[in-house]
Structure formats: structure tokens, C-alpha cells
C-alpha positions as CSV (number, residue, x, y, z in Angstrom):
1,X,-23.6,-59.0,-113.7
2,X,-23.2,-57.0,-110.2
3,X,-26.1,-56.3,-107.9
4,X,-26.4,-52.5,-107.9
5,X,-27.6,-50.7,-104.6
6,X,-29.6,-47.2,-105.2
7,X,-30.4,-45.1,-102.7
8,X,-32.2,-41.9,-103.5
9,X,-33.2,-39.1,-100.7
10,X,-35.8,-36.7,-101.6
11,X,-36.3,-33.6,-99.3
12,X,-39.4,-32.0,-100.1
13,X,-39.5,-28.3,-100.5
14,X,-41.6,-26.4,-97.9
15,X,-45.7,-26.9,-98.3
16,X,-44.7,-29.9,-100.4
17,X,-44.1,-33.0,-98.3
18,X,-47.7,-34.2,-98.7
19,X,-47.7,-34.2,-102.7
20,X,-44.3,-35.9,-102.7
21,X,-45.2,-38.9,-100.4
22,X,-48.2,-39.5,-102.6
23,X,-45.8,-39.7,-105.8
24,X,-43.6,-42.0,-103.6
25,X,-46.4,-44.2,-102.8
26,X,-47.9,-44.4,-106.6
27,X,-44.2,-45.7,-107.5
28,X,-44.1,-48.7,-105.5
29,X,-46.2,-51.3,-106.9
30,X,-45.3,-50.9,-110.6
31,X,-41.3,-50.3,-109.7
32,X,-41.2,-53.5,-107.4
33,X,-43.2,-55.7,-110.3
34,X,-40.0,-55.2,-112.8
35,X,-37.8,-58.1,-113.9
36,X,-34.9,-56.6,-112.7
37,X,-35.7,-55.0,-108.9
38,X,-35.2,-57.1,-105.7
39,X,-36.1,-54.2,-103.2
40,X,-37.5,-50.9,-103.3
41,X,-38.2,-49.8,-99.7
42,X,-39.2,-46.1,-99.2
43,X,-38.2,-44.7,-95.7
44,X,-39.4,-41.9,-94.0
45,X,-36.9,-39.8,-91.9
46,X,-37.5,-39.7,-87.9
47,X,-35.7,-36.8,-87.5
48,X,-36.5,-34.8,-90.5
49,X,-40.1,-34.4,-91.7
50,X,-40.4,-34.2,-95.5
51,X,-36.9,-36.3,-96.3
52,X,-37.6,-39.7,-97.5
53,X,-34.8,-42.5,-98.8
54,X,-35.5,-44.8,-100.9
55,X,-33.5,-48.4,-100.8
56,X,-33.1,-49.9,-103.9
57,X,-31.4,-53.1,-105.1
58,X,-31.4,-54.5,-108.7
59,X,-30.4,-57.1,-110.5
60,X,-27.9,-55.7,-112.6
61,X,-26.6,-51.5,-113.7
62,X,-28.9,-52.5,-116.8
63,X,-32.3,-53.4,-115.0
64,X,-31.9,-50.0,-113.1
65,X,-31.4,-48.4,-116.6
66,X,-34.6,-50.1,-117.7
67,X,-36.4,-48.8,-114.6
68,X,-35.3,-44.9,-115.9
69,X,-37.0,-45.5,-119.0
70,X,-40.4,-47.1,-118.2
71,X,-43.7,-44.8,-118.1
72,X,-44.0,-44.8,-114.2
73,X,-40.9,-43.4,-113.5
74,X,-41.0,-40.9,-116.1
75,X,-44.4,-39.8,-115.0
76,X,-42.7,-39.6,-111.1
77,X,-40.2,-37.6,-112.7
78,X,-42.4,-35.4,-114.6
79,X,-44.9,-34.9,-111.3
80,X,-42.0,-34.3,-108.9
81,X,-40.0,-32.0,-111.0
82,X,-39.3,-28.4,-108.4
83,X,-40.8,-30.4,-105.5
84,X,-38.0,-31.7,-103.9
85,X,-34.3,-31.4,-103.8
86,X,-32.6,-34.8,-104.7
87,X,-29.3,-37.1,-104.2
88,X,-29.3,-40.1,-105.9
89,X,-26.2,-42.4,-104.9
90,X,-25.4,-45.7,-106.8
91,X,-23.6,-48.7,-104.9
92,X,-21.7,-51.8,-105.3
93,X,-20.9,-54.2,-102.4
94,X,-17.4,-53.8,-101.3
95,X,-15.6,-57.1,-102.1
């Protein structure tokens, strides 16, 4: 098993930063509770209002895939969808 490093940046589109953050926020308690995450810090850019990068570490490539596929991220999926443009970057350490 190898740690797995997310990070996800989410620029909302215009007149939508506010209904983003919100969705962030919701997903932080429920995501950080799982088995399988060690972090989940969301960021806010200094220098570019409405970006925001998410840090995540988890356990292993398979607790991330079990994070995809419970309710809260489906439903942050689901109430996100056209808001933002996304980049989602997976990581292992270099060795």
C-alpha cells in the first residue's frame, strides 16, 4: 500500500464562488471522518479569488476510490456540476 497525494483546484465560474465554497465546506467533515483519509485541507487562493486547492492524502489508491463512491461526494459532484472548471492531480512521493 502507497500513500496517495490528491490535489484538486476548483476555479469557480463567474457569479459562482460563493455557492462553490459552501459545497467545499459541507465536504469536509464527512470526507475527513473516512477510514482511509489522513488530510483533506481546502485552501483558498491569495492571489486568485474564486480558485480553491484542496490537499488530500489517503491511505492507499483504494481508500481514495472508496471516497468517489460514497453519498457526500456524489452529492458535491452532483451540486458543483457547470460551477467550476476542475484539475484533479494524483501523487505518489518520489522515492
Amino acid at each position: 500500500m502507497q500513500e496517495l497525494t490528491v490535489i484538486a483546484i476548483l476555479t469557480a465560474k463567474p457569479g459562482q464562488q460563493a455557492v462553490l465554497k459552501a459545497a467545499l465546506e459541507r465536504i469536509v467533515p464527512p470526507t475527513r471522518a473516512e477510514a482511509g483519509c489522513i488530510r483533506y485541507d481546502p485552501h483558498h487562493d491569495l492571489e486568485q479569488p474564486g480558485r480553491y486547492v484542496i490537499v488530500e492524502a489517503w491511505r492507499d489508491a483504494e481508500a481514495h476510490a472508496l471516497h468517489l463512491a460514497t453519498p457526500h461526494f456524489l452529492e458535491l459532484v452532483k451540486s458543483i456540476d457547470g460551477l467550476a472548471e476542475i484539475q484533479v492531480l494524483k501523487l505518489n512521493p518520489m522515492q
